[in-house]
One Martini backbone bead per residue (centre of mass of N, CA, C, O) as a GRO file, in nm:
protein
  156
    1UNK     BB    1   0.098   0.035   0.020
    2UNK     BB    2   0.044   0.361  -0.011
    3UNK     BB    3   0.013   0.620   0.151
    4UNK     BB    4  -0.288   0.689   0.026
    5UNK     BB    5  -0.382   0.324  -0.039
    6UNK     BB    6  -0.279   0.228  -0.283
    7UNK     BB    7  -0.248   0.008  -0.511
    8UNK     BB    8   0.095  -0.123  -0.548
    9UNK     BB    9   0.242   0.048  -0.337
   10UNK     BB   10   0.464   0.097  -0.160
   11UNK     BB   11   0.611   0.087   0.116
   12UNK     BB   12   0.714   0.258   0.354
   13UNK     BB   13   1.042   0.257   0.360
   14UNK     BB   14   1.100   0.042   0.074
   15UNK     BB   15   1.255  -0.065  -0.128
   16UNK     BB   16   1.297  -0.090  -0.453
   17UNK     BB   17   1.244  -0.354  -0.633
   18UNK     BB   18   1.537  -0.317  -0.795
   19UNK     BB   19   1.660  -0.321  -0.520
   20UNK     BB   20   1.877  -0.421  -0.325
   21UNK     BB   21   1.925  -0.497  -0.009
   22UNK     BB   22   2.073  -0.383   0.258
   23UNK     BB   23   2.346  -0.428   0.426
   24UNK     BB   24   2.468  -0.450   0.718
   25UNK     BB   25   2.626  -0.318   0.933
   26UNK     BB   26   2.902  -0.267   1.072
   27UNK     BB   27   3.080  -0.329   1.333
   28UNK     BB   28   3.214  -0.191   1.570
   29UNK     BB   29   3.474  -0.114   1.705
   30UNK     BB   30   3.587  -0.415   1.920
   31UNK     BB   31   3.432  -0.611   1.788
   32UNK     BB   32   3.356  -0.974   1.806
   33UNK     BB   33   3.283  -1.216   1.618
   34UNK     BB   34   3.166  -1.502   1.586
   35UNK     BB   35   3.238  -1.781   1.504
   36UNK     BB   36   3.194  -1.900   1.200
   37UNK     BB   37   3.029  -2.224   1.061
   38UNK     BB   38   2.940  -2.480   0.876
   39UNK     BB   39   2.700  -2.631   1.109
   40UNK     BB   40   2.716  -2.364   1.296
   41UNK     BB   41   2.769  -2.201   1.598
   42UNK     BB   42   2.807  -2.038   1.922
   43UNK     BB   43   2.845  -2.079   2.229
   44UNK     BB   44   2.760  -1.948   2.475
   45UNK     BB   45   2.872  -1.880   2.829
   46UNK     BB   46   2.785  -1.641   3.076
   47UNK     BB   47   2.923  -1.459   3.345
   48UNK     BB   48   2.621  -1.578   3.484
   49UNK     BB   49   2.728  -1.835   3.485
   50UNK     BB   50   2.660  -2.191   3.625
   51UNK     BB   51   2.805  -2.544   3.510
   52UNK     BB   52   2.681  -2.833   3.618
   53UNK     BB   53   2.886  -3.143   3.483
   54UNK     BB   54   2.811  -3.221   3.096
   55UNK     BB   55   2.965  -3.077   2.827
   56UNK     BB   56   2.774  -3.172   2.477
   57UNK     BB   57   2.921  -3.162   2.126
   58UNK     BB   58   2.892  -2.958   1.817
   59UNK     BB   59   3.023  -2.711   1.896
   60UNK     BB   60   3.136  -2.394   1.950
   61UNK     BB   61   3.309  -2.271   2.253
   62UNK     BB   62   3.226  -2.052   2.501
   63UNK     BB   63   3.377  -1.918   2.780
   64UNK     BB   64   3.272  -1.736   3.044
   65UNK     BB   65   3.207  -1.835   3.299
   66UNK     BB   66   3.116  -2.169   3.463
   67UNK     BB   67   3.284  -2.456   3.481
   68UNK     BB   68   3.177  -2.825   3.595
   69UNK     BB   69   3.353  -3.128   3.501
   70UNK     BB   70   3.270  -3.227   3.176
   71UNK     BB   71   3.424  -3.187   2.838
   72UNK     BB   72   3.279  -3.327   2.538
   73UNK     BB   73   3.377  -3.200   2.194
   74UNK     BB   74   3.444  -3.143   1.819
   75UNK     BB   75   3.530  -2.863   1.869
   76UNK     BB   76   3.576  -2.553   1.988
   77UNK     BB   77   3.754  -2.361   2.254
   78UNK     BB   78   3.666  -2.124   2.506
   79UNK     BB   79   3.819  -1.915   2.715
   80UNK     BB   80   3.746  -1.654   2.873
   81UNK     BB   81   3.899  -1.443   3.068
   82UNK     BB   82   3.611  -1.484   3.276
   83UNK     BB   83   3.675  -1.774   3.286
   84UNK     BB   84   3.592  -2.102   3.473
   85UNK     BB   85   3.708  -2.453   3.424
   86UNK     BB   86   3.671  -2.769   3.618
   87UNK     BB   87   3.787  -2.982   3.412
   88UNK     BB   88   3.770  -3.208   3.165
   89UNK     BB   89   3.890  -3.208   2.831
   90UNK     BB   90   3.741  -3.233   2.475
   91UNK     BB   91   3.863  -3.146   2.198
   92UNK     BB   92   3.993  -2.984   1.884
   93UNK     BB   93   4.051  -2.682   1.998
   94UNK     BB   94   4.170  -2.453   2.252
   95UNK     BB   95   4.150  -2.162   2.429
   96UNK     BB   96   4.342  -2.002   2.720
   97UNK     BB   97   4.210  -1.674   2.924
   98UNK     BB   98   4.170  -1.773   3.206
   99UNK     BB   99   4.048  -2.046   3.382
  100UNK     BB  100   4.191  -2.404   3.392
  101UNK     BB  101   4.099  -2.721   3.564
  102UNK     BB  102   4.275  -2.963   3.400
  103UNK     BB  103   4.244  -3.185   3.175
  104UNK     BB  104   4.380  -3.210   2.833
  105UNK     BB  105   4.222  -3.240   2.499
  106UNK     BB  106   4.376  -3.197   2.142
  107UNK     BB  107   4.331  -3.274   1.802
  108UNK     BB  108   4.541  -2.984   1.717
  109UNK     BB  109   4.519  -2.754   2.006
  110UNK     BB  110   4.701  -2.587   2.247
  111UNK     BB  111   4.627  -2.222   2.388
  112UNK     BB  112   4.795  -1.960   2.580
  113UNK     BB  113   4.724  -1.704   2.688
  114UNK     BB  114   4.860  -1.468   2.886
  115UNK     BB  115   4.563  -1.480   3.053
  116UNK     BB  116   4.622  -1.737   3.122
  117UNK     BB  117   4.520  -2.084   3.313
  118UNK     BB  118   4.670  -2.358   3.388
  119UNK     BB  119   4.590  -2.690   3.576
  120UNK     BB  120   4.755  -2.959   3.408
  121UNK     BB  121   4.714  -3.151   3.187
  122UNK     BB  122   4.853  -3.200   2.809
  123UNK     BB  123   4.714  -3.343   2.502
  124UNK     BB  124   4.868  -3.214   2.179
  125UNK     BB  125   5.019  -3.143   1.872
  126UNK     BB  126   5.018  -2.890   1.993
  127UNK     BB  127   5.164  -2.620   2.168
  128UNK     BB  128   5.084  -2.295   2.328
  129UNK     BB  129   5.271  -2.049   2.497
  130UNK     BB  130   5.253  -1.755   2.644
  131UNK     BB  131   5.367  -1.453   2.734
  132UNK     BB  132   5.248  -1.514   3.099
  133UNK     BB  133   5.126  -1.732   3.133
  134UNK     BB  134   4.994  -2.016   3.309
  135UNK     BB  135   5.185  -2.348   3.375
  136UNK     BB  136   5.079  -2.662   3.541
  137UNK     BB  137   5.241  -2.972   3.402
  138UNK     BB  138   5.167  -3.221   3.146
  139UNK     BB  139   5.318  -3.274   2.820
  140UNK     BB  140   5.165  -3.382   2.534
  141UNK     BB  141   5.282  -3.435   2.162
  142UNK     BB  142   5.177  -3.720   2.066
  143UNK     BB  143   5.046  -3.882   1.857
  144UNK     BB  144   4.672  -3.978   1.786
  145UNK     BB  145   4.438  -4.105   1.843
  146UNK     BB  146   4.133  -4.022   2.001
  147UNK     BB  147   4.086  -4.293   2.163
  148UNK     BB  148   4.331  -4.277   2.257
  149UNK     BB  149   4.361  -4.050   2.437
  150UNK     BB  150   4.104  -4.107   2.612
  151UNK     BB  151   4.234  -4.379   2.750
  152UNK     BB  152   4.499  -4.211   2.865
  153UNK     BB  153   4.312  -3.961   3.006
  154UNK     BB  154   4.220  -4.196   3.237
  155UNK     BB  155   4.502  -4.256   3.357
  156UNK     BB  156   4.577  -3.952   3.468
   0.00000   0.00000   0.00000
């Protein structure tokens, strides 16, 4: 309906038909979009949240909050600045910026950023430990199946 109830006009402030819609605008300066995969999104567990249990699945997770128990994902794991948490973890690559008590298993990579904190064991093929980060535990390196780690990491 057009401004005067015409049929046919288009509607008020809606764009001409000839016209693609406009993309959303950029995020602002310092905004951090969620990594985004095909065939899922990001899953936060929020600051003001704490879950005592298991948490398992099929997506990437942030942990801005707490978290207690075990968790085992098969995608990728971030524990965010002010993440604490204390779980035996099982993902495809974790990164960890707040806190951590606990082993981890890693089919990929762990990352410890500066202002992480780890205590546990860790088991990944690959392991970075940034300058500042605080790590007390020990590492292997070693490849092999994630079967074998899961194995491995029940002995641990």
């Amino acid at each position: 309906m057009g401004l005067f109830g015409k049929p046919g006009d288009p509607k008020p402030g809606a764009p001409p038909a000839d016209q693609p819609p406009r993309p959303a605008p950029p995020a602002p300066p310092g905004a951090t979009a969620p990594a985004q995969r095909a065939g899922g999104g990001t899953c936060v567990i929020g600051p003001r949240i704490t879950l005592k249990g298991e948490l398992l699945g099929d997506e990437d997770v942030l942990i801005e909050g707490t978290v207690e128990g075990q968790i085992r994902i098969s995608r990728d794991l971030r524990v965010g600045q002010g993440g604490i948490v204390k779980a035996r973890i099982d993902a495809q690559s974790i990164v960890v910026s707040g806190e951590v008590v606990g082993d981890c298993v890693a089919a990929t990579r762990v990352e410890l950023q500066p202002t992480g904190r780890l205590t546990g064991n860790v088991r990944a093929p690959k392991i970075i430990i940034a300058e500042g980060a605080m790590f007390k535990g020990n590492s292997d390196m070693t490849g092999g199946r994630k079967d074998e780690r899961k194995d491995k990491l029940a002995a641990y």
